[in-house]
N, C-alpha and C positions, 0 to 999 in steps of 0.2 A: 433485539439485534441492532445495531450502529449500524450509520447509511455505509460505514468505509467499508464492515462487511458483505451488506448489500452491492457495494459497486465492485466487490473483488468476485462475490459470487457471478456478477451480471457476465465483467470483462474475460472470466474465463469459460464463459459458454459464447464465446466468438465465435457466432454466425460466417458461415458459408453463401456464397454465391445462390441468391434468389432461384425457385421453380415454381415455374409458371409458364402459362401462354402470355401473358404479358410481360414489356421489360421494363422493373421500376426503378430508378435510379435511388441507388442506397449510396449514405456517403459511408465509406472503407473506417469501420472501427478500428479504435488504437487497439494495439497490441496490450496496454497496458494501461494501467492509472496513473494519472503525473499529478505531481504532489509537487509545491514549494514551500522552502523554509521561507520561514518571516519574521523578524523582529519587533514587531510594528505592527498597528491595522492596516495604516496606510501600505505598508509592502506587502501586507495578505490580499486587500480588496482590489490593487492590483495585478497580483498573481490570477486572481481568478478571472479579473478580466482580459488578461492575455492568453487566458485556457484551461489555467491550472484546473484539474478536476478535484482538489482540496489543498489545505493549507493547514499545515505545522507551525505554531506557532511558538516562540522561545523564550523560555521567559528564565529568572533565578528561580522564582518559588512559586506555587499553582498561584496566591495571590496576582501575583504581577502577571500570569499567562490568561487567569479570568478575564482580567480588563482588556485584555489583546482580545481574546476571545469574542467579547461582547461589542469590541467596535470593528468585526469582521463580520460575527454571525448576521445573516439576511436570509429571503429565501430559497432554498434550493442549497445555500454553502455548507459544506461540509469543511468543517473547520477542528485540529485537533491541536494537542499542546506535545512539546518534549521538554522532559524534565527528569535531573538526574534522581531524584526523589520522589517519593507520592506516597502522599499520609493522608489517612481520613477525613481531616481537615480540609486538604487541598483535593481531594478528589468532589466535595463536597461544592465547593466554590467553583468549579469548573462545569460540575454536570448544571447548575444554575444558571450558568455564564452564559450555556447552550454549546458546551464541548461535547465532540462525538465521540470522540476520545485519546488516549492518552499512552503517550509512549514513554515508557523508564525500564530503568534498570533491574534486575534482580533482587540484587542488596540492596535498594535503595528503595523499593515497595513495601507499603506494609502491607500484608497480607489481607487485614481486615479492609483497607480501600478499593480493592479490586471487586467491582460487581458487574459482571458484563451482562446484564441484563440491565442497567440503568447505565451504562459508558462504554465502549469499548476500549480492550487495552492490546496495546503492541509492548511486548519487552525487546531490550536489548540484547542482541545477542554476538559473538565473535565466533572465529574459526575457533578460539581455543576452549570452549565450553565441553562439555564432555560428551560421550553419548548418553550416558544414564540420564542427565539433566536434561537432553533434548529430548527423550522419549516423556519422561515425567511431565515435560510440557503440555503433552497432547490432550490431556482431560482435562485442561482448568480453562478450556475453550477460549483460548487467544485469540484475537482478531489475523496477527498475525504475528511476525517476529523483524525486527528491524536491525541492520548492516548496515557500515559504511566498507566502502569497496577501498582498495587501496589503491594510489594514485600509481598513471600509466595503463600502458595497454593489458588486459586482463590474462592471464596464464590459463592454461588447464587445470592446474593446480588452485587457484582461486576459483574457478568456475565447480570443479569437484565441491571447495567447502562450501559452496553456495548450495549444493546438490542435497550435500549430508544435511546442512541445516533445516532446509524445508523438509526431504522425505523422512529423519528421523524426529520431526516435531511434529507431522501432518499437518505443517501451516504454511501460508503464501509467504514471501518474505519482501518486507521495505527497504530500499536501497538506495544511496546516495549515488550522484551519479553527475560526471562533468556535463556543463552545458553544451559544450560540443561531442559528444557523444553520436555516435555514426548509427545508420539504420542497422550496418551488422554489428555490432556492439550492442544494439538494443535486443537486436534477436538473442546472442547468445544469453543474454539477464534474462530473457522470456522463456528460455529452453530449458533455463536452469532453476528454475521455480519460481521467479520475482513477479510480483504483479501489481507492486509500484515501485516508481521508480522517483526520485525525491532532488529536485532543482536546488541546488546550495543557495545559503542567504544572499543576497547581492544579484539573484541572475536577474537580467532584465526584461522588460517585458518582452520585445525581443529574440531573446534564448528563449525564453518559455512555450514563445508561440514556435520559434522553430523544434524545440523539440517535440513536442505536440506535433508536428507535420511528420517528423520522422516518426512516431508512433505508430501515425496510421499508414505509412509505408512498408511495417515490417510485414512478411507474408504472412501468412497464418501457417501453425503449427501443421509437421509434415507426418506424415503417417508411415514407417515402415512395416513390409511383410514380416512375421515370425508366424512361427511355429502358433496355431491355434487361435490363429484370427489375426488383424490390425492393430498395433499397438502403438497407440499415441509417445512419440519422444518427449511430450513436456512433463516433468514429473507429477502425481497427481497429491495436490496441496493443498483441497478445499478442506477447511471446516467441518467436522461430521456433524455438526449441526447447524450449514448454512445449506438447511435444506432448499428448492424449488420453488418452495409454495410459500417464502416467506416473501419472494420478491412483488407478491400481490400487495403489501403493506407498506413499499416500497413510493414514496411520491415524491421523489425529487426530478421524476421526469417523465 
């Protein structure tokens, strides 16, 4: 299992308010996982130093995202690549590199590179993919599935294709997202399946730490009454195989 799994599993069993006779002071977890792009080592190792809890890095071909890779990776970093392609070759040079893993395309995967037992993979995904293709997704055990949002304030109508895309994939989805991006802007991306959210190249240290502040501002998910118990509003998007007991293997913190 990739740490990105590990921490999508962690973030979306967001703890509630301490019980106890004692009062411990816990600091208020993000809502989310903040991710920034980066073209560069130097623009990943300072993403992480302003917060970022991983890093995408951009390269033309897995060669050129390797070398990114290898002058990011330390430890505790969770560090992955985007690339329009991924050939066996270049999935090969990356899990060396010490990539977690790797986000592409559809067409642009070959089939034989993807092994998520040795890298995790996010595919690319848009509103206009179909449903058959989003269901078929759900057994080749994706990490997740990755979106860019479209520019301005979000519709109903884009928050719905954000809805279809996780509950008929059964996976989290990764999401680009302006740096100024509001605490309720972030709630609705958390309501609507996302469970990262991805800082464009250029944000500065900055943006990075401020939206990392609005993370952990956002409330945590609300529970309304229906019919036959409490039924969480956030759609349910884990991994059928990012079971509990793998987060004991888990040592990035």
């Amino acid at each position: 299992m990739s740490q990105l799994q590990k921490k999508i599993s962690r973030i979306q069993r967001r703890e509630g308010p301490g019980i106890g006779f004692g009062l411990a002071a816990r600091e208020q977890p993000r809502a989310m996982l903040l991710a920034a792009l980066a073209a560069d080592a130097g623009a990943g190792t300072a993403a992480l130093d302003a917060g970022a809890d991983l890093v995408i890095v951009q390269a033309s071909d897995g060669a050129a995202a390797a070398k990114i890779v290898e002058g990011v990776v330390g430890d505790k970093a969770c560090v992955g690549a985007r690339l329009n392609g991924l050939s066996g070759a270049d999935a090969d040079a990356l899990a060396k590199a010490g990539c977690d893993f790797v986000i592409s395309t559809l067409d642009g995967t070959d089939s034989s590179a993807v092994d998520t037992e040795r890298m995790g993979q996010v595919v690319v995904a848009g509103a206009e993919i179909d449903d058959t293709t989003l269901r078929a997704l759900a057994p080749l055990g994706l990490d997740a599935l990755f979106t860019e949002l479209p520019t301005g304030a979000m519709k109903l109508v884009d928050q719905l294709a954000l809805m279809r895309l996780a509950s008929f994939a059964s996976a989290p989805l990764v999401v680009t997202i302006d740096p100024g991006a509001s605490v309720a802007d972030l709630r609705v991306l958390r309501d609507s399946g996302v469970a990262v959210v991805v800082a464009p190249a250029g944000a500065s240290p900055s943006q990075i730490t401020g939206i990392g502040d609005n993370l952990k501002a956002v409330p945590a998910p609300r529970k309304a009454k229906r019919e036959g118990g409490d039924i969480a509003l956030v759609p349910a998007t884990a991994n059928a195989h990012a079971h509990d007991e793998e987060e004991d293997d888990d040592d990035d913190e």
